[in-house]
NUBA-317489 format. One record per residue (C-alpha): residue number from 0; y, z, x. Coordinates in Angstrom, 2 decimals. Example, Ala and Ser with C-alpha at 12.3 -4.5 7.8 and 13.67 -1.06 7.14 Angstrom:
<atoms>
seq,y,z,x
0,-4.50,7.80,12.30
1,-1.06,7.14,13.67
</atoms>
This chain:
<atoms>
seq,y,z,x
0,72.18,9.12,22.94
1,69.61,8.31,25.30
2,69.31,10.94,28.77
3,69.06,8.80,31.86
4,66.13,8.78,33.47
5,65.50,11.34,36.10
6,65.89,10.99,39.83
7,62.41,9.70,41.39
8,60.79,8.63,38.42
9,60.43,5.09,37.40
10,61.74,3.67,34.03
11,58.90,2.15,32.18
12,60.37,-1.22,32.24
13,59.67,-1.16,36.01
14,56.26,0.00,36.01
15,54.19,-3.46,36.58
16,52.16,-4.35,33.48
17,48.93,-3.69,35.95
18,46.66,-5.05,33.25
19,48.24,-8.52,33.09
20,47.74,-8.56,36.82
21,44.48,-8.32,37.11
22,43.70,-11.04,34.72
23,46.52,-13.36,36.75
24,44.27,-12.40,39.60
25,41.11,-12.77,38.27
26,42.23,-16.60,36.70
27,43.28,-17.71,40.11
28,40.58,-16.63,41.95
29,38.63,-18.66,39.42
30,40.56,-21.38,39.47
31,40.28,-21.55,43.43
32,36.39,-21.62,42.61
33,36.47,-24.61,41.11
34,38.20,-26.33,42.89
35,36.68,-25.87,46.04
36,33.53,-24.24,47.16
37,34.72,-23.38,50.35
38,34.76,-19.73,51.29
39,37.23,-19.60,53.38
40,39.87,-20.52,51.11
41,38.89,-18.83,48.53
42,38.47,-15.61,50.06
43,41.76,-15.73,51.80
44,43.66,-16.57,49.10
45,41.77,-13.58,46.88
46,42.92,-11.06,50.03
47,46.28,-12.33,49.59
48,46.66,-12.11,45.74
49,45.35,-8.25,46.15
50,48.47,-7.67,48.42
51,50.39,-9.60,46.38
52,49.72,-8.20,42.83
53,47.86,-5.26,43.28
54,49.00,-3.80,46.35
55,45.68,-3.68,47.58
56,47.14,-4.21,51.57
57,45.75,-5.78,54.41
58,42.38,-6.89,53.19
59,39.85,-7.72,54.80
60,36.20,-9.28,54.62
61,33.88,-7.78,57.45
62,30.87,-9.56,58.13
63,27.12,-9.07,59.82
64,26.75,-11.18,63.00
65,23.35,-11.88,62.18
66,22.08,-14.95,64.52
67,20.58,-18.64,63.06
68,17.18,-17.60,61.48
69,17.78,-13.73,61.66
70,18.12,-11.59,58.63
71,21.50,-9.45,58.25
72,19.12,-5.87,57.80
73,18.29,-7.62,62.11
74,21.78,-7.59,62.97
75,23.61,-4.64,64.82
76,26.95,-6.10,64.70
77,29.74,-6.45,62.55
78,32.89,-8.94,62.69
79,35.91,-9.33,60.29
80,35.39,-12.99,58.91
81,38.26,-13.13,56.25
82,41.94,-11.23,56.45
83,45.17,-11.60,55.05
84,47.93,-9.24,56.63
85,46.12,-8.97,59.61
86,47.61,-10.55,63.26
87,45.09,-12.70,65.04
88,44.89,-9.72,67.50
89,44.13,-7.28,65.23
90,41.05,-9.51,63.34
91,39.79,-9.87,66.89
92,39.45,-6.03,67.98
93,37.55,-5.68,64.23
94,34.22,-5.39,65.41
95,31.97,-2.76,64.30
96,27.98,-1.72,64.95
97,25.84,-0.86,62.52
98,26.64,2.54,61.64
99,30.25,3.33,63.18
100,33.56,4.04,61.65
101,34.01,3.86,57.84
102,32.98,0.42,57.95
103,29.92,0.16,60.26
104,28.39,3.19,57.75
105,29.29,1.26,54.50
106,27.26,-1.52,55.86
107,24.32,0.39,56.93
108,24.12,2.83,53.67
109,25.27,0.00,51.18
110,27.68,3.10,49.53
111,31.78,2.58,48.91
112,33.52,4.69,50.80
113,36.91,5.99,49.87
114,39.36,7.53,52.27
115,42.40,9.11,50.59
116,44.08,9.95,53.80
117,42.72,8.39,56.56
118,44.82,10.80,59.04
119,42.92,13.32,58.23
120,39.38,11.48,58.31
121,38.10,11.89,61.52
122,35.51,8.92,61.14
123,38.55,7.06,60.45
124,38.66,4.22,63.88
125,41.83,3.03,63.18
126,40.83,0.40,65.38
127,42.03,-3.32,64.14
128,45.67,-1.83,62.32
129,46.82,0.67,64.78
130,48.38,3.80,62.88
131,51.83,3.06,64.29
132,51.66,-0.27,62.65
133,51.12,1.40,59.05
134,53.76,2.86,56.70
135,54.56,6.45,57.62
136,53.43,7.96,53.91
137,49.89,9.01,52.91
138,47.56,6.14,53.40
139,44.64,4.97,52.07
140,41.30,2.94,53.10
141,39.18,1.60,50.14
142,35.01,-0.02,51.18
143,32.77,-1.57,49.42
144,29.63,-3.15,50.52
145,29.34,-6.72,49.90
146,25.61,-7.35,49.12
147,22.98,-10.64,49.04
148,19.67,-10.36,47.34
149,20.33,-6.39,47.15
150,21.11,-6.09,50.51
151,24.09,-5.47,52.27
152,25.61,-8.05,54.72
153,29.56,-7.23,54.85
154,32.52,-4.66,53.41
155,35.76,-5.45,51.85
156,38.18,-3.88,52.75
157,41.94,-3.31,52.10
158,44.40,-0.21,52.86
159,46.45,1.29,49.54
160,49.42,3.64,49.57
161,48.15,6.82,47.94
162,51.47,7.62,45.96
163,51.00,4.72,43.66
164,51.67,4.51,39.75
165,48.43,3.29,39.66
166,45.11,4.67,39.02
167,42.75,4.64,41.99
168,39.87,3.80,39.03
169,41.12,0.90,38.05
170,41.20,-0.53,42.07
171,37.77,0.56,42.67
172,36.75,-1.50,39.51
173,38.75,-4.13,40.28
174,37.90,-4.36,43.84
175,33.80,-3.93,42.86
176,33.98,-7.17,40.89
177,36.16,-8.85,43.73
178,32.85,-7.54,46.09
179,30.69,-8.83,43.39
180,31.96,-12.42,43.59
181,32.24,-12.56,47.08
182,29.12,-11.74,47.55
183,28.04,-14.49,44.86
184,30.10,-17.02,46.87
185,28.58,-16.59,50.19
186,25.23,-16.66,48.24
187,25.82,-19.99,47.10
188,27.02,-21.22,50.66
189,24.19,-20.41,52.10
190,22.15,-22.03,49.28
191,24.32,-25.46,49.54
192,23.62,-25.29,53.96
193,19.89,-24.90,53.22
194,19.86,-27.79,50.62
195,22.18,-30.13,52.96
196,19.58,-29.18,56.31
197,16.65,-29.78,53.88
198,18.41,-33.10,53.02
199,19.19,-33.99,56.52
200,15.99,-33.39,57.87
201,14.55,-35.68,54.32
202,17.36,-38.42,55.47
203,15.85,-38.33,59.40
204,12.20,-38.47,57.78
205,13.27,-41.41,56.45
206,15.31,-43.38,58.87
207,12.16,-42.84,60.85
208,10.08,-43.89,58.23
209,12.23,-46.73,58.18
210,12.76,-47.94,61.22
211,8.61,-47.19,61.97
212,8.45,-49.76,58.82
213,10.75,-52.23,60.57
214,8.97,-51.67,64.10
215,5.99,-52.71,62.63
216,7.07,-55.89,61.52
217,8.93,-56.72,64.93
218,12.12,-56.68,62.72
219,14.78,-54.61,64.39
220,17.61,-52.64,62.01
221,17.89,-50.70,58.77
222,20.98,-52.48,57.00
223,21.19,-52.62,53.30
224,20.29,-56.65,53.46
225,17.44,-56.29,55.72
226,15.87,-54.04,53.83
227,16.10,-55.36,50.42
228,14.97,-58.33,51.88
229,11.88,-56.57,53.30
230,11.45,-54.59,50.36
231,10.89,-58.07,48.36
232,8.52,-58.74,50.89
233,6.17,-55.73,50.66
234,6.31,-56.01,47.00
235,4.77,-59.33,46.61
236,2.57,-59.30,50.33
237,-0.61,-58.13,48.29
238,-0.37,-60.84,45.97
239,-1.59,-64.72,46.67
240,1.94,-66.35,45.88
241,3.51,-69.04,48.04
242,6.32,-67.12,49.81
243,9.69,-69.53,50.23
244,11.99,-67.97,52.84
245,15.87,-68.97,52.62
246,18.40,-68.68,54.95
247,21.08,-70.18,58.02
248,18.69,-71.16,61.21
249,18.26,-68.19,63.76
250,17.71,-65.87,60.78
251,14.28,-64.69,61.74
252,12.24,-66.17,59.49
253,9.04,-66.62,61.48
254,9.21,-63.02,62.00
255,8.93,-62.47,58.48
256,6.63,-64.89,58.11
257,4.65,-62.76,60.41
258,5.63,-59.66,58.30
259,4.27,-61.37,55.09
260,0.74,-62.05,56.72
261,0.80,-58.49,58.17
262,1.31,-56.42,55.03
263,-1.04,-58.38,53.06
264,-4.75,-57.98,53.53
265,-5.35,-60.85,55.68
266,-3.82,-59.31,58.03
267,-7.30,-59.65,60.51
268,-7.57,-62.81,59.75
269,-5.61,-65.98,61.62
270,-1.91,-66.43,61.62
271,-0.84,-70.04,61.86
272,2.72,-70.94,62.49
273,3.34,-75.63,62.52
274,7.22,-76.44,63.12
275,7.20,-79.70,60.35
276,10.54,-80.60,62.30
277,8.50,-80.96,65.57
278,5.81,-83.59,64.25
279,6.54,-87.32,64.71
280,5.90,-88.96,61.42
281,2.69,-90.57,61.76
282,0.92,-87.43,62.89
283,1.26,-85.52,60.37
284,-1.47,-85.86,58.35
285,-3.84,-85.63,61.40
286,-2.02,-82.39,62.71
287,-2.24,-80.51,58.87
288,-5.71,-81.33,57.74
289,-7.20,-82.84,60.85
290,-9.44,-85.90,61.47
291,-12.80,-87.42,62.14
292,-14.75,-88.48,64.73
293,-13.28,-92.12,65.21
294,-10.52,-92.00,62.61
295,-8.08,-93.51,64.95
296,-8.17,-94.62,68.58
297,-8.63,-92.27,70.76
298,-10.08,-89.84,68.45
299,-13.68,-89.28,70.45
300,-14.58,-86.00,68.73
301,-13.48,-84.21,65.11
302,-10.86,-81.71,65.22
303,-10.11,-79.19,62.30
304,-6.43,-78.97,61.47
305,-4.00,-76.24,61.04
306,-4.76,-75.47,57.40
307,-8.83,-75.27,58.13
308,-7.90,-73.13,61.24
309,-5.96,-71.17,58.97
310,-8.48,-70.27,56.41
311,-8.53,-66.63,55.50
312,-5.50,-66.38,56.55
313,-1.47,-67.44,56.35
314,-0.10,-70.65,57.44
315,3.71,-70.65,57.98
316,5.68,-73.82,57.39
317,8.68,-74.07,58.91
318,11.54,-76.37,58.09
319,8.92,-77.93,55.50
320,12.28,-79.62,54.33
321,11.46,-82.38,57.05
322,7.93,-83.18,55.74
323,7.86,-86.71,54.93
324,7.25,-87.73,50.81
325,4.32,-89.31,51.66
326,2.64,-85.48,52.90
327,4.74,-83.90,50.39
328,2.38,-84.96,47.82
329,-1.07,-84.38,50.16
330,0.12,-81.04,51.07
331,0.80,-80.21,47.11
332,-2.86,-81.35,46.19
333,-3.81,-79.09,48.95
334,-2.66,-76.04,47.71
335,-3.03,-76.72,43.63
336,-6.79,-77.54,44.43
337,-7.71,-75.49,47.87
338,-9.18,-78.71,48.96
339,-8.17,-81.23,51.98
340,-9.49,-84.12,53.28
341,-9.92,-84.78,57.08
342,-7.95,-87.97,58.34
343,-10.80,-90.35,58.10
344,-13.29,-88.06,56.20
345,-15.22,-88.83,52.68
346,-15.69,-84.94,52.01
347,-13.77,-82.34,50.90
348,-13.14,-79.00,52.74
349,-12.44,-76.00,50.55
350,-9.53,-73.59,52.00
351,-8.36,-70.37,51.47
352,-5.12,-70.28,52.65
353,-1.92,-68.21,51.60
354,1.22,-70.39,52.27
355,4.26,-69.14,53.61
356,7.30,-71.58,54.38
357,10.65,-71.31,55.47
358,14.11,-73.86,55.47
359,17.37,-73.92,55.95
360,18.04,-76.75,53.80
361,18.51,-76.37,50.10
362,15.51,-77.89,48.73
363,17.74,-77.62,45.02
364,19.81,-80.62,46.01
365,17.14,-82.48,47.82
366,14.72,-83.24,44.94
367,18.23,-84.20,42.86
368,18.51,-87.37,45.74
369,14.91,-88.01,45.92
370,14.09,-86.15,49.19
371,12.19,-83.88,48.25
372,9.08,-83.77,45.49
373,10.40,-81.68,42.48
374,6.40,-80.34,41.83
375,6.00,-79.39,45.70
376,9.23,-77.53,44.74
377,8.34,-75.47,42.15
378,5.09,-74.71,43.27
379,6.70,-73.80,46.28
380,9.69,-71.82,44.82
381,7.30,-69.05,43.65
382,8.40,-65.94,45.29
383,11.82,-66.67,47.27
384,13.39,-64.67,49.41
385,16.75,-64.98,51.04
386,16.69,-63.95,54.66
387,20.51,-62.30,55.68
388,22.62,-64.02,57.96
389,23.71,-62.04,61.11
390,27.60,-61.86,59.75
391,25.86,-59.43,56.70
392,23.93,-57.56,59.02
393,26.41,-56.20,60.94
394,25.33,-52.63,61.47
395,22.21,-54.18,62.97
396,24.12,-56.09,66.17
397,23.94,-52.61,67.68
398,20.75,-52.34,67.64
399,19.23,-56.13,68.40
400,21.35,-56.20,71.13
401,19.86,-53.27,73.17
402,16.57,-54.53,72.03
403,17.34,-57.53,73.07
404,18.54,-56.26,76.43
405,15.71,-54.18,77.34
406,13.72,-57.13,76.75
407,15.59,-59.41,78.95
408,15.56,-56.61,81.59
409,12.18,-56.34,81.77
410,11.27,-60.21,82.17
411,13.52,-60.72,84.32
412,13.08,-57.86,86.94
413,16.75,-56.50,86.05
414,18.66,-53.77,84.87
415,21.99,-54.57,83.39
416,23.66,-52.64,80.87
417,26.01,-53.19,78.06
418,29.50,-51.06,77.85
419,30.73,-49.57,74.52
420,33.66,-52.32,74.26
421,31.07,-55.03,74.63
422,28.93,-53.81,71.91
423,32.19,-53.85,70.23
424,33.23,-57.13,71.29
425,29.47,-58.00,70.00
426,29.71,-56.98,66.70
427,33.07,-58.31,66.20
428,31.55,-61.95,66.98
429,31.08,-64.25,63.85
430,27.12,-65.41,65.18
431,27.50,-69.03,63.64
432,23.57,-68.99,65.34
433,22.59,-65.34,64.17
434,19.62,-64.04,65.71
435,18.58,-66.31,67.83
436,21.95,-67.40,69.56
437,22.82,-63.47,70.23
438,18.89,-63.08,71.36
439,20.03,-66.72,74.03
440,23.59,-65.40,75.20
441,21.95,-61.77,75.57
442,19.28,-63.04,77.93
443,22.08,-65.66,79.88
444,24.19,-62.82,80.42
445,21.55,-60.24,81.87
446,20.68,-63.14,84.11
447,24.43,-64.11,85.29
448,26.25,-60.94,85.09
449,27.34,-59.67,88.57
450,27.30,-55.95,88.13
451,24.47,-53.76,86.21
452,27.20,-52.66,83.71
453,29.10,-55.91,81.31
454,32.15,-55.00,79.75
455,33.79,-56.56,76.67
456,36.22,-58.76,79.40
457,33.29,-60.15,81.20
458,31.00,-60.41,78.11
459,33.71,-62.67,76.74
460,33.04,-65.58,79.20
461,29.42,-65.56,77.90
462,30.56,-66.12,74.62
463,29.90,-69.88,73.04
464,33.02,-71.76,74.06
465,34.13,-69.61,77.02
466,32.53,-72.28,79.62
467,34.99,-74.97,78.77
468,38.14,-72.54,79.64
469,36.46,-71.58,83.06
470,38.53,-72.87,86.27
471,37.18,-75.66,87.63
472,34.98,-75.94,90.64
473,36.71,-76.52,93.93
474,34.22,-79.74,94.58
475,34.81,-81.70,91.57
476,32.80,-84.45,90.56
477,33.57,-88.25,91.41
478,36.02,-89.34,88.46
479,33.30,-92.22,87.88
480,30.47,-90.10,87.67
481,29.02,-89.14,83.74
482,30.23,-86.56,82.30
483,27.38,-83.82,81.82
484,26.52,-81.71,78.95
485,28.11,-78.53,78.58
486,26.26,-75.90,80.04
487,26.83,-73.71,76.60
488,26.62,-75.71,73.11
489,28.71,-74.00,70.45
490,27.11,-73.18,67.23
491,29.12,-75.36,64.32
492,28.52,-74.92,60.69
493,26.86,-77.82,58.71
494,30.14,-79.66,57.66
495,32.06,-79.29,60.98
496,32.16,-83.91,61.43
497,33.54,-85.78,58.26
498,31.44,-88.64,57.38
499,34.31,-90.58,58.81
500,33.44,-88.91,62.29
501,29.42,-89.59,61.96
502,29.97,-93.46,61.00
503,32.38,-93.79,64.00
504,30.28,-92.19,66.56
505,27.38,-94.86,65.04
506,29.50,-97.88,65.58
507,30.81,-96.72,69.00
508,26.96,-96.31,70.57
509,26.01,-99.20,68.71
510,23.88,-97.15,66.24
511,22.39,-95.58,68.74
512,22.11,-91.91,67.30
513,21.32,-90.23,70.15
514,24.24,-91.29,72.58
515,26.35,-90.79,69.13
516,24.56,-86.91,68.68
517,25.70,-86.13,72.49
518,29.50,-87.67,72.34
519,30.11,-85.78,69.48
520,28.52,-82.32,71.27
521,25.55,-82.30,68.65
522,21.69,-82.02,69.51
523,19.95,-85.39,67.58
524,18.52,-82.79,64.51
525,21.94,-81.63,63.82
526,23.46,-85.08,63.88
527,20.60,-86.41,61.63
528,20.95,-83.52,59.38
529,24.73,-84.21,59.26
530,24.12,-87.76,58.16
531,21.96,-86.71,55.42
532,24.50,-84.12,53.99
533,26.75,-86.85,54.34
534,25.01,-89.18,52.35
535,24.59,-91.69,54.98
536,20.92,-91.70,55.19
</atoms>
């Protein structure tokens, strides 16, 4: 027959299986480690499983107070960082300089320290726990210095109840690995800040490198689009190709244009920009290659025309969509040969000449009708590049808009200001007209606003549209007077009038197109243009 254990002495089934702990502690504290790297966390929840499994109470991670840039061996202070068991009180009366108490000389000797009773130690502070707040029996206090690159920066801590069935050798080993990895984790924090400031300060290099790039150009904003679109530029700007820009109207592309001629090495050499849309039919050929001394009437003396005046240099086509067919094929033997000849002239003018040209139109369909020369095409679809519309640029409204308010400001002698709702408002706007119409309604509202500061309400009447729902003027017009043209003309996409529409407006004005452009709110380009995706001319 078994004799009953004696009084006071545990049974060995209730002795904890101190080996099995260890490991459980050891596999979380891993297991916390990969999920996060974040110290805090982790070293918490490590203070807590030494309470928790190993007894190991009321731990605590002190560490230097070492300022930004300083080294810890520079610090004199000493602050506990990480506790578990601890009241917010106590954590905050745990500071220590270099060299008092148990802790502050574990710190500055980089030696455990071991206090089996720590009534009896006099270096003992007892000053986060109070003694009263402690168990009555024997208690211990267990440091170890926590050290980086063989130095010491902070102690962990933890109070232990002497009369354990434990062996103090296996805490200090246990707790000497625990210092081991902390001091390991707070290595690799500080290696992860200095990569991410080293990174930061890379990323600020360059956004500045990039927006110095786009501040060169005149082209204002650093949004994915924009920049792929000006990378495609940079990478061909060397070369001699034609360059064909693509894109809505208001998109900027003069300004890249201007960006083509200035990163390529004619950059000193003349930059000459000819609207095709602008030039009456007949002078066309006069106005591109020039003319002679009594070509025409009225011509008294020779003149050299845009592409001599451009030779060295760039000459930027835009809307070359409305060059006639009869130029079309002139302007192709131009640039296959590098030879014109003058309106009226038996000789031939060599010209160097690098072509850039821009439209809106989509040259594709227009050589499948017969508008448009399908060799002047492809010899000018060489390098295209599609210029973003404002609506994929958001991120840039921001920006243009203050540009384009400090511009306005300082032509026009004023200082108005936009509010944070109407740079809101701004970039919530669809910009049917991109560039250019946010670049016209910035510049009418620094001119009409009333105060120096707009606001997302009062922006709103600015807005394309907002004129026709304004009250009307106490001294109306007579009833048999003509009705006027709306101060503000709303930007409408290509296919806002049916063919139905355009032919009606024709037979109403008597095919006038002009009187038919204005009744139905269009200028005469758009209405024309409407009539050719139409099919109706």
């Amino acid at each position: 027959m078994t004799a009953p254990p004696s009084p006071g002495k545990p049974r060995a089934q209730d002795t904890p299986d101190w080996h099995a702990q260890e490991l459980l502690l050891m596999r979380e504290v891993m297991r916390l480690i990969g999920r996060s790297l974040a110290p805090g966390l982790v070293l918490r929840e490590m203070l807590h499983l030494m309470s928790e499994l190993l007894g190991l109470n009321r731990g605590r991670i002190v560490l230097v107070d070492a300022p930004a840039g300083a080294t810890a061996a520079a610090a004199r202070t000493s602050s506990i960082q990480h506790a578990y068991g601890l009241t917010q009180a106590e954590v905050e009366r745990g500071r220590y300089d270099w060299g008092e108490g148990i802790t502050g000389r574990v710190l500055s000797t980089g030696q455990p320290a071991i206090v089996q009773d720590i009534d009896a130690e006099p270096l003992f502070l007892a000053r986060a726990v109070e003694r009263s707040h402690l168990p009555p029996e024997t208690v211990a206090f267990i440091a170890l210095p926590i050290e980086l690159n063989h130095a010491p920066i902070g102690v962990l801590a933890c109070h232990r109840i002497r009369s354990r069935q434990r062996h103090l050798n296996d805490d200090l080993a246990v707790l000497r690995v625990l210092a081991t990895l902390v001091g390991q984790l707070l290595q690799l924090e500080a290696l992860v800040a200095e990569q991410t400031r080293q990174l930061e300060a890379r990323n600020a290099v360059l956004a500045n490198a990039l927006n110095t790039k786009s501040a060169r150009y005149g082209l204002i904003g650093n949004s994915p689009p924009l920049l792929q679109a000006l990378g495609e530029l940079e990478r061909v700007s060397q070369t001699q190709a034609t360059v064909l820009l693509l894109g809505e109207s208001g998109t900027g592309k003069e300004l890249f244009a201007r960006a083509v001629h200035l990163a390529s090495g004619r950059r000193d050499r003349p930059f000459i920009k000819v609207n095709c849309s602008a030039i009456p039919d007949a002078l066309f050929e006069s106005e591109l290659f020039g003319y002679e001394r009594g070509a025409f009437t009225g011509a008294s003396t020779a003149r050299a025309g845009w592409f001599e005046q451009a030779d060295s240099g760039t000459i930027f086509l835009d809307e070359i969509g409305e060059l006639p067919l009869a130029m079309q094929s002139k302007l192709l033997r131009t640039l296959q040969e590098g030879t014109l000849v003058r309106l009226g002239g038996q000789r031939e003018v060599k010209v160097n000449v690098r072509l850039v040209a821009a439209t809106n139109r989509d040259l594709a369909r227009e050589v499948e009708v017969g508008q448009f020369r399908q060799d002047l095409y492809y010899r000018l679809n060489v390098i295209p590049i599609r210029l973003p519309s404002l609506a994929e640029r958001r991120e840039d409204i921001r920006a243009l808009a203050l540009h384009f308010v400090s511009r306005a400001n300082q032509a026009h002698q004023r200082n108005v200001n936009l509010a944070a709702d109407a740079l809101a408002r701004l970039e919530a706007h669809p910009w049917p007209g991109n560039i250019r119409e946010l670049g016209n309604l910035i510049e009418r509202m620094v001119l009409l606003a009333e105060g120096t500061l707009v606001t997302g309400a009062e922006l709103d009447r600015f807005l394309p549209g907002a004129m026709a729902t304004q009250p009307a003027p106490v001294a109306a017009p007579p009833a048999q007077a003509p009705a006027e043209a709306p101060l503000v003309r709303d930007y409408a996409p290509a296919h806002s009038h049916s063919a139905h529409t355009l032919q009606a407006a024709l037979a109403e004005h008597h095919g006038n197109q002009s009187r038919a452009a204005q009744s139905l709110g269009l200028t005469l380009r758009q209405f024309s243009y409407r009539l050719r995706k139409a099919g109706l001319r």
